[in-house]
N, C-alpha and C positions, 0 to 999 in steps of 0.2 A: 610539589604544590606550586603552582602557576599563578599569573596575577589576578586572575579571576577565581583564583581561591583566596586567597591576599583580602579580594573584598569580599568577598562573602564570611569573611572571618571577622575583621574590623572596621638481519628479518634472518634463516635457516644454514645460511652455510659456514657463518661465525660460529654460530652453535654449534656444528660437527666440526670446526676447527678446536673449539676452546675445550672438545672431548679429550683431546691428545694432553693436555694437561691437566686432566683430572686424575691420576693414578690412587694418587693421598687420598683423595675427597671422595673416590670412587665408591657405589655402594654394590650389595653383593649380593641382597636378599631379597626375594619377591612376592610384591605384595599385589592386591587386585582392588584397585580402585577406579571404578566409574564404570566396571563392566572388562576393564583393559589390566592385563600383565605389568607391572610395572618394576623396573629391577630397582634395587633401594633399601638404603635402608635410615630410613628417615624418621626421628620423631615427631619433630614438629617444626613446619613451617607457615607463614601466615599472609595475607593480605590485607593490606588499605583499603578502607573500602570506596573510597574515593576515585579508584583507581573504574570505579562500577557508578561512577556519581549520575550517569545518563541510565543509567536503570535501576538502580537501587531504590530512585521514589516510586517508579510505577511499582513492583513487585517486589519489597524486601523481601520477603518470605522466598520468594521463587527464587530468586536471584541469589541468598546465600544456601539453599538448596542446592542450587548449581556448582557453586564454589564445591560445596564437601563434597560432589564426584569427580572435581579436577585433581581431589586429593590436599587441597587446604584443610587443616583442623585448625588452625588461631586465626582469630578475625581482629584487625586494627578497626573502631570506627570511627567516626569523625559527628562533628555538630551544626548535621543536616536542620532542614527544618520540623523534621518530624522527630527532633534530637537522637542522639547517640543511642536511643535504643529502638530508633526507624518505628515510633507511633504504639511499642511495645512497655510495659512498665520494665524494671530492669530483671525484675523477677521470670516477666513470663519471654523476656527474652532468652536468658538462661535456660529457661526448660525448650526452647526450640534448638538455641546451642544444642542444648545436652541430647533432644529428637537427632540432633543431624553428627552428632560426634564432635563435632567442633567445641572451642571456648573463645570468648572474647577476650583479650589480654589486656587492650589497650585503649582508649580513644580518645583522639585530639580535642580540642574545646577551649572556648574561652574562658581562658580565666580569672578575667577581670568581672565573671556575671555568674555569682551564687554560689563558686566554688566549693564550698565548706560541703553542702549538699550534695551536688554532682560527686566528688569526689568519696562520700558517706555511700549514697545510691550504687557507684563503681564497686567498691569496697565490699559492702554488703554480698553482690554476686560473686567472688573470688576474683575482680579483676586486677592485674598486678600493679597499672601504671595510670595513670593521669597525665596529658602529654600537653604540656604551651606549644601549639606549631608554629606559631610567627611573631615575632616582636618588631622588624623592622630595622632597618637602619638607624642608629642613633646620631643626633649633630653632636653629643657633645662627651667628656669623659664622666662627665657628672650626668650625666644620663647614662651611662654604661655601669656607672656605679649604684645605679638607680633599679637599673634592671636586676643585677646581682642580689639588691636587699628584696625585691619583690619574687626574685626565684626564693632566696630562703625563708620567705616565708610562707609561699605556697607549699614548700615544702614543708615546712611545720605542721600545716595544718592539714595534709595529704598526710602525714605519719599518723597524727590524730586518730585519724580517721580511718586508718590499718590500710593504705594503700603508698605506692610511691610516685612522688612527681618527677618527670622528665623534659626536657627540652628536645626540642625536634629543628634543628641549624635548616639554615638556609645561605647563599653564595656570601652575602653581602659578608657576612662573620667571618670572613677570612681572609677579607681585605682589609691591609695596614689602616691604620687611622689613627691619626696623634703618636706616632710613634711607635703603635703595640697591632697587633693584630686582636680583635673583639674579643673568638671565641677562645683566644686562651685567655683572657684577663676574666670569660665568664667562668672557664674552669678552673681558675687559679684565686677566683674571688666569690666563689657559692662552696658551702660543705656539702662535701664529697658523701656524708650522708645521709643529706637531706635531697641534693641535686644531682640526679641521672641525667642520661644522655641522648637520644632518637641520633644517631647517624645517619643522614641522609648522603650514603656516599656517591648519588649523582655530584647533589648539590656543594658537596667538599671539593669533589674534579672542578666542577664547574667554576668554582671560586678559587681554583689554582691551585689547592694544598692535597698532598698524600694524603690520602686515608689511612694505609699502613703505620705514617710517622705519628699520626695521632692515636691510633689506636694502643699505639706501645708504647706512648709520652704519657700517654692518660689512661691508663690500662685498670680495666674495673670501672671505668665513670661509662663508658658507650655499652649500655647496656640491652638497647634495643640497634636495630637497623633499618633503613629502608632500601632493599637491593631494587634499584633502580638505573639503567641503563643509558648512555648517552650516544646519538649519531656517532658515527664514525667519520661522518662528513660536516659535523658543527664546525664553524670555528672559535675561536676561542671565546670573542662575544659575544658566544649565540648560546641565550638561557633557555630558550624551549627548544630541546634540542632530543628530547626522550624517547627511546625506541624499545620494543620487544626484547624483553632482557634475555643474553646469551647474543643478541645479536650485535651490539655496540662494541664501543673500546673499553670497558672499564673492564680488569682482569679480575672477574669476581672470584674464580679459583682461589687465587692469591688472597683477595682480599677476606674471604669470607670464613680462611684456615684462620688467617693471625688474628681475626675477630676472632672466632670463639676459643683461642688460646688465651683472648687477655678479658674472659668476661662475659663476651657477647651472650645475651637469653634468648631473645626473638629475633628471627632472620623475615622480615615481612617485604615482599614484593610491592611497588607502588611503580604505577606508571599515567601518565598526561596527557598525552598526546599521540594520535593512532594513525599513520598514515598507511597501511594495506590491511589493516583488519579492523575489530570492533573491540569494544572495552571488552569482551566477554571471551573473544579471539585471545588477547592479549595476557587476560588471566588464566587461560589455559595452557596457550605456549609457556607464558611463565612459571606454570604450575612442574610441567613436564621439565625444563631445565632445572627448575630446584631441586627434584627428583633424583637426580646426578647426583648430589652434593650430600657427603657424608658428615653433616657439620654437627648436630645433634643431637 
């Protein structure tokens, strides 16, 4: 998520290199999705749909169409203007889900606006998570402590309501501040369960920290993820930095075993920024490298 989601809230030869280390992850079995041979053996993997945010208003219908022949069946959605169920009630979204094989798991949203509901609505369709995607930088530690009481009780009232809430990190939470780094004082200062986790393991790199060292300090809280990809040519200050996953430096291999050794449920693709292809380009290529990947 990029700054222009911020306010709207409140490329191929790294990929046949990163083949050589998939042995572990490697899949065996072949399936036929979208017309095409696909070797695999995958149950489920999913996409942001944000990742689709330039086409998803003209044609949701078309557009998650599209997706379940790249071979997605879990949809993350987000709190478009036509909301989280793209101009649909949440019912007769489900029965398009269920038309196209797919489920929706997840969708980000504000939740400082009716949550009780939204989160009831989510619920009602079998959906597993309710996700806060941005809180921001805080100035102070009484604001960090602030945000902790406002997760546990989103959280309260997302159990309520038979779903679970999550947070979804972004860079700034993993830079020191007063002494501590953020996001462990969030995972060290919300019930572990009441409050899951969104792993955005761009935005972990980005913000300088292991993803690995987290996922195994905190094993069981990252219960979702967003396998997002960064340049290989970023430098260190550079946050928009997101490319065609498989194609980047982050060693998803690696990182996407010891996730679902300590927890990991949903392995969901998300990507921002397109420089040789198109949003639709992008969730395809992505489609076909999760393919690879023997994670669940």
């Amino acid at each position: 998520m990029n700054t222009n989601r911020r306010k709207f809230l409140r490329q191929g030869g790294q990929f046949a290199a990163g083949l050589m280390i998939l042995p572990a992850l490697a899949c065996k079995q072949t399936k036929v999705i979208g017309g095409n041979a696909i070797t695999g053996d995958l149950d489920r993997f999913g996409i942001q749909l944000y990742t689709l945010r330039d086409q998803m208003p003209k044609d949701p219908k078309g557009v998650l169409r599209k997706l379940s022949t790249y071979g997605y069946n879990t949809i993350e959605s987000y709190e478009g203007k036509q909301g989280m169920f793209w101009g649909m009630t949440n019912k007769e979204f489900k029965s398009y889900m269920d038309e196209l094989g797919m489920k929706i798991v997840s969708s980000h949203m504000n939740i400082d606006n009716d949550l009780q509901r939204k989160a009831a609505e989510a619920a009602e369709i079998g959906m597993d998570y309710v996700i806060c995607p941005y809180i921001g930088p805080q100035k102070s530690m009484d604001a960090w402590k602030g945000v902790c009481d406002k997760f546990n009780k989103a959280g309260e009232i997302c159990k309520k309501e038979g779903i679970k809430f999550a947070y979804h990190n972004h860079a700034y939470s993993f830079k020191a501040f007063s002494g501590m780094i953020p996001h462990d004082y969030l995972m060290d200062n919300t019930d572990a369960d009441l409050v899951k986790h969104e792993m955005d393991i761009y935005w972990v790199v980005t913000g300088g920290a292991d993803p690995i060292d987290y996922l195994k300090k905190y094993s069981g809280r990252f219960t979702l993820c967003h396998v997002k990809d960064r340049l290989k040519t970023a430098t260190a200050d550079e946050t928009d930095a997101t490319c065609v996953v498989g194609t980047g430096m982050i060693d998803f291999p690696k990182i996407l075993k010891v996730a679902k050794e300590n927890g990991m449920e949903h392995f969901i693709l998300e990507q921002e920024r397109y420089d040789n292809t198109t949003s639709l380009g992008a969730a395809e290529a992505g489609a076909k490298y999760l393919q690879k990947f023997k994670y669940a």
